[in-house]
LUMTI-151907 format. One line per 5 residues: their letters; for each residue z, y, x of C-alpha. Coordinates in steps of 0.001 Angstrom, whole numbers. Each point is the difference from the previous one (the first is absolute). Example, Ala and Ser with C-alpha at 12.3 -4.5 7.8 and 13.67 -1.06 7.14 Angstrom:
2
AS> 7800 -4500 12300; -660 3440 1370;
//
This chain:
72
XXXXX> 39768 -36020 56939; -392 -3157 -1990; 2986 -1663 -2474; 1847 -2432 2340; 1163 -3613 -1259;
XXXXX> 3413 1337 -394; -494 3067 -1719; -2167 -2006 -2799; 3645 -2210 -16; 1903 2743 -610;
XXXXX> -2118 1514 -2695; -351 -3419 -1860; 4186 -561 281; 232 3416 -1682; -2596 -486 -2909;
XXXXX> 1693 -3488 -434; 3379 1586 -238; -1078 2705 -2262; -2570 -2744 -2652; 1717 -3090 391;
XXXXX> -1621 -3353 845; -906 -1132 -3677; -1715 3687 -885; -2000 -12 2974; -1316 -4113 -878;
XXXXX> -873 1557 -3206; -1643 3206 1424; -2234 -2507 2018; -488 -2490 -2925; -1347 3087 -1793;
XXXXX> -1793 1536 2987; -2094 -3499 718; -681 -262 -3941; -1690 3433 135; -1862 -1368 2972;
XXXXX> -1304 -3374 -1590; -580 2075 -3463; -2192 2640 2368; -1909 -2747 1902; -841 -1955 -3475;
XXXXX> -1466 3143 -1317; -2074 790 3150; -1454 -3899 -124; -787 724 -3721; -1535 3282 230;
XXXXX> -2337 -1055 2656; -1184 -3155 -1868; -781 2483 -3185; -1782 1954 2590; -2002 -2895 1117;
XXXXX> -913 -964 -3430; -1106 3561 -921; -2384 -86 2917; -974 -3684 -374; -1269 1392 -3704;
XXXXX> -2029 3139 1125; -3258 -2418 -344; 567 -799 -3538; -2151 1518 -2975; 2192 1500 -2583;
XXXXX> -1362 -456 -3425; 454 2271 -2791; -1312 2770 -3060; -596 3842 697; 1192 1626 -2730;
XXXXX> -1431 3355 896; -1843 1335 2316; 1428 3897 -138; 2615 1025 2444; 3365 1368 -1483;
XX> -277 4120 -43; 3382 1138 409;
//
């Protein structure tokens, strides 16, 4: 049922014959680019969450201006 070792040769012969060798280095050059650029942003968005909830503690300070809601 499963792809065998030589049908995954076959397939890889064709799409090598169809893209080339040097547009398929690019494609992966690209593809593990998006990769890094995706795992960057993941580290980054977690260490903004972790500094939002590191904050929750804090007292903001500020003016009220008015107490009377907004009628719409």
């Amino acid at each position: 049922m499963g792809i065998s070792v030589t049908q995954l040769l076959i397939i890889l012969a064709i799409v090598v014959v169809l893209f080339g060798t040097k547009r398929l280095k690019n494609i992966g050059a690209d593809l593990g680019g998006a990769i890094k650029g995706f795992k960057g942003a993941m580290k980054d968005g977690a260490e903004d969450k972790k500094n939002i909830t590191e904050n929750d503690g804090e007292t903001l300070e500020g003016e009220v201006s008015s107490k009377e809601k907004d009628k719409v």
